[in-house]
NUBATOR-148878 format. One record per residue (C-alpha): x, y, z; residue number from 1; residue in three letters. Coordinates in nm, 4 decimals. Layout:
<recs>
+----------+----------+----------+-----+------+
:     east :    north :       up :  nr : rest :
+----------+----------+----------+-----+------+
:        X :        Y :        Z : NUM :  Ala :
...
+----------+----------+----------+-----+------+
</recs>
This chain:
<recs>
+----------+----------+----------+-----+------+
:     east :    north :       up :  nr : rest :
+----------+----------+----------+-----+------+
:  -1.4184 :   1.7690 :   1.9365 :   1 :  Unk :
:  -1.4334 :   1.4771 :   1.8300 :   2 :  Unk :
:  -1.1525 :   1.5295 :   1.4985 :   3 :  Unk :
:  -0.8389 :   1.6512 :   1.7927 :   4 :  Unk :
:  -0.8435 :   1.3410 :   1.9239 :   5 :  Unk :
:  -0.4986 :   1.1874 :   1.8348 :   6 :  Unk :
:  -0.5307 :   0.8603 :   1.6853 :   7 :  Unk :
:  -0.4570 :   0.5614 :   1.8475 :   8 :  Unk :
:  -0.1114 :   0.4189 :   1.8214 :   9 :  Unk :
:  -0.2680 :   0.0378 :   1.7585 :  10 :  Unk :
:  -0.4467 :   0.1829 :   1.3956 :  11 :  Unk :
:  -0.1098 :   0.3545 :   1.3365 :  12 :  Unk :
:   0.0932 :  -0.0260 :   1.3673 :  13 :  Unk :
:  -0.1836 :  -0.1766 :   1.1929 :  14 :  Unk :
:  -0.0295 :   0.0502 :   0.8858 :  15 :  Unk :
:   0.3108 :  -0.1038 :   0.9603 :  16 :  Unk :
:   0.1767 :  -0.4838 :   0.9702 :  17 :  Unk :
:   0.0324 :  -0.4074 :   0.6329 :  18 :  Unk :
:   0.3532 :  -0.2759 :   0.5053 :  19 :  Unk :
:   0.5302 :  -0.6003 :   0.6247 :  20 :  Unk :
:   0.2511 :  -0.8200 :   0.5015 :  21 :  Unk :
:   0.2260 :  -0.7045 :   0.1027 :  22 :  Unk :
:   0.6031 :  -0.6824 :   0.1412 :  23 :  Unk :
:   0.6358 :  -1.0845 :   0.1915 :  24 :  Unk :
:   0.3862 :  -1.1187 :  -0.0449 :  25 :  Unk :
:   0.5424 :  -0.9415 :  -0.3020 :  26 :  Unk :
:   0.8690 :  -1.0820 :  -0.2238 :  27 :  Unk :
:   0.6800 :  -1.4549 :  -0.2534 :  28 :  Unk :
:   0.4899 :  -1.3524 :  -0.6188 :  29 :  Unk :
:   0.8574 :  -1.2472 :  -0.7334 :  30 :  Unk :
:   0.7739 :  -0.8645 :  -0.7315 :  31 :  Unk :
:   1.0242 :  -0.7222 :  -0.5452 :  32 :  Unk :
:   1.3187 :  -0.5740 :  -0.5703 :  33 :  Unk :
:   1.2254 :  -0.3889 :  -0.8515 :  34 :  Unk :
:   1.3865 :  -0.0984 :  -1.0191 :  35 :  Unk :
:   1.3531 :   0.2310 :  -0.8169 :  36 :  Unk :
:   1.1856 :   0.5375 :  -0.9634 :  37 :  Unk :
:   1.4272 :   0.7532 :  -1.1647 :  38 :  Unk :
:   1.2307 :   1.0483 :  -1.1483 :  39 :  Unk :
:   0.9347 :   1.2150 :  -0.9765 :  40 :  Unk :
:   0.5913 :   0.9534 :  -1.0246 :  41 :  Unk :
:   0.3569 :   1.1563 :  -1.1540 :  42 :  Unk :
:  -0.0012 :   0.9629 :  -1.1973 :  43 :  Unk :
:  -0.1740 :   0.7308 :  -0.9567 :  44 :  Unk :
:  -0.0730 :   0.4549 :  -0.8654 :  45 :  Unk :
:   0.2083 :   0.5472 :  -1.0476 :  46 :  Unk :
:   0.1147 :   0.5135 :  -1.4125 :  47 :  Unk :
:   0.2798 :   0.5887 :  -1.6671 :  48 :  Unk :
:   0.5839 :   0.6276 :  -1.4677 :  49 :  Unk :
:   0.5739 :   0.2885 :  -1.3202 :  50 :  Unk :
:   0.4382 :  -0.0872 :  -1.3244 :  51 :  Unk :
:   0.2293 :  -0.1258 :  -1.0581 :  52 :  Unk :
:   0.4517 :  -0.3846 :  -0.8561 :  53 :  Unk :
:   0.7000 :  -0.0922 :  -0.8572 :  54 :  Unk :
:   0.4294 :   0.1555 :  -0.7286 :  55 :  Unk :
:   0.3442 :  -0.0755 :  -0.4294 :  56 :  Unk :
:   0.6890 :  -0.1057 :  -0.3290 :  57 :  Unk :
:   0.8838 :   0.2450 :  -0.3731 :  58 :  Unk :
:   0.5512 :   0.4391 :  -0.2959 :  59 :  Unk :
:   0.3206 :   0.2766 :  -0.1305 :  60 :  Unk :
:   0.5183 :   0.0253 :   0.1584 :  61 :  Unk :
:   0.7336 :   0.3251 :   0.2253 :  62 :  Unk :
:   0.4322 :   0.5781 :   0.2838 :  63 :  Unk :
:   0.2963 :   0.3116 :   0.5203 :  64 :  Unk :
:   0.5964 :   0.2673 :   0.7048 :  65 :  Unk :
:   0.6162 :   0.6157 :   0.7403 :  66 :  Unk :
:   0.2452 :   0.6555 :   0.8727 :  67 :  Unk :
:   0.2835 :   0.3614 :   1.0772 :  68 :  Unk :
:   0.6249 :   0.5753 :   1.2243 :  69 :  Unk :
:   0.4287 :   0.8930 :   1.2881 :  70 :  Unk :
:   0.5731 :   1.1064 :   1.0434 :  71 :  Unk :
:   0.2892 :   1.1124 :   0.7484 :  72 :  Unk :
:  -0.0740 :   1.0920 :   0.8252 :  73 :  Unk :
:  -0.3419 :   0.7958 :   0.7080 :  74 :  Unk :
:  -0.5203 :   0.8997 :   0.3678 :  75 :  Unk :
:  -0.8777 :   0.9799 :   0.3818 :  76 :  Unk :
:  -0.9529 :   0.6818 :   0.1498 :  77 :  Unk :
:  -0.8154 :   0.4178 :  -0.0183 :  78 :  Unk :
:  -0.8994 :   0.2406 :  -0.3543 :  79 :  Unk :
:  -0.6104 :   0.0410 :  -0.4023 :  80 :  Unk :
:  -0.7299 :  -0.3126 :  -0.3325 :  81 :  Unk :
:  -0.9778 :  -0.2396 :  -0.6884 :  82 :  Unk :
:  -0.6767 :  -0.1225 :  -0.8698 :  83 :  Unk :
:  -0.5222 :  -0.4456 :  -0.7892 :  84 :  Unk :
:  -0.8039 :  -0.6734 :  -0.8963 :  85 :  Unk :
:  -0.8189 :  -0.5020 :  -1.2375 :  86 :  Unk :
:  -0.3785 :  -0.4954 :  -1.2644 :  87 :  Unk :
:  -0.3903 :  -0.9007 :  -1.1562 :  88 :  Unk :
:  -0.7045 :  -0.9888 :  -1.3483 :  89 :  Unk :
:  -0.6622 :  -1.4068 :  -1.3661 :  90 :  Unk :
:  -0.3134 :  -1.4149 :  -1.1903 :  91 :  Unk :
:  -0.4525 :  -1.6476 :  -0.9376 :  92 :  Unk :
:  -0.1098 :  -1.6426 :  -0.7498 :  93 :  Unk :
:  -0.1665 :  -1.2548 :  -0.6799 :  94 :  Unk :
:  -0.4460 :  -1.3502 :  -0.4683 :  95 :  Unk :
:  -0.2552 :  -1.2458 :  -0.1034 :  96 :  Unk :
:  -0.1121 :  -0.9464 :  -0.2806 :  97 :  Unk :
:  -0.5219 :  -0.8601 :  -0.3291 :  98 :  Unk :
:  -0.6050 :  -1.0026 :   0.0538 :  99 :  Unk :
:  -0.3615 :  -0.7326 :   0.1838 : 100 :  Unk :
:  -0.4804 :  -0.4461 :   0.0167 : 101 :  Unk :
:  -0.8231 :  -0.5165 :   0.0885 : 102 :  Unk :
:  -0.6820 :  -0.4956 :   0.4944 : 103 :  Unk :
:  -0.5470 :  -0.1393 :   0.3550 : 104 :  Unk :
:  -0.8790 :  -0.0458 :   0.2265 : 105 :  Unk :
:  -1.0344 :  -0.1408 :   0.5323 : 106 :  Unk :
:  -0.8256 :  -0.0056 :   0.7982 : 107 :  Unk :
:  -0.8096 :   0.3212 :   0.6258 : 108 :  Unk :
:  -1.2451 :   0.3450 :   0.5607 : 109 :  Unk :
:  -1.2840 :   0.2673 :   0.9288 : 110 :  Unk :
+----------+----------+----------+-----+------+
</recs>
């Protein structure tokens, strides 16, 4: 059957590429380093608990990292890159930030 197939370790890295890419980008918009959650994030993407900057780098580089490691699995689907257009709505300099999470979106519908 087709679903036991393991998947191949080049999709898993592309996770980790992505990871390191919106990181850089982040770091270059002046989005990082942001405070750490204090308690458990409860809504997606994070709201109300936190801004979405914070969400993309305490919840969602770490989860890639991790799936890119092995140790979580890829989600079934992935809407982030149309959160990020409506969160960065005429912030032209946000425009990698968008770029890499429409690679996210992408890797994880194929």
């Amino acid at each position: 059957m087709m679903d036991d197939m393991p998947e191949p370790a080049a999709s898993r890295a592309a996770y980790g590429e992505i990871a390191a890419e919106l990181e850089q980008n982040l770091r270059a918009f002046g989005a990082w380093e942001q405070p750490a959650p204090q308690g458990p994030v409860r809504g997606a993407f994070g709201a109300p608990d936190l801004a979405f900057p914070q969400w993309l780098e305490h919840i969602l580089c770490p989860r890639l990292r991790a799936i890119a490691g092995g140790t979580e699995d890829p989600p079934a689907q992935s809407n982030v890159s149309a959160m990020a257009v409506r969160e960065f709505d005429g912030c032209d300099a946000a425009g990698p930030i968008i770029e890499t999470l429409l690679k996210l979106d992408h890797l994880v519908e194929s």
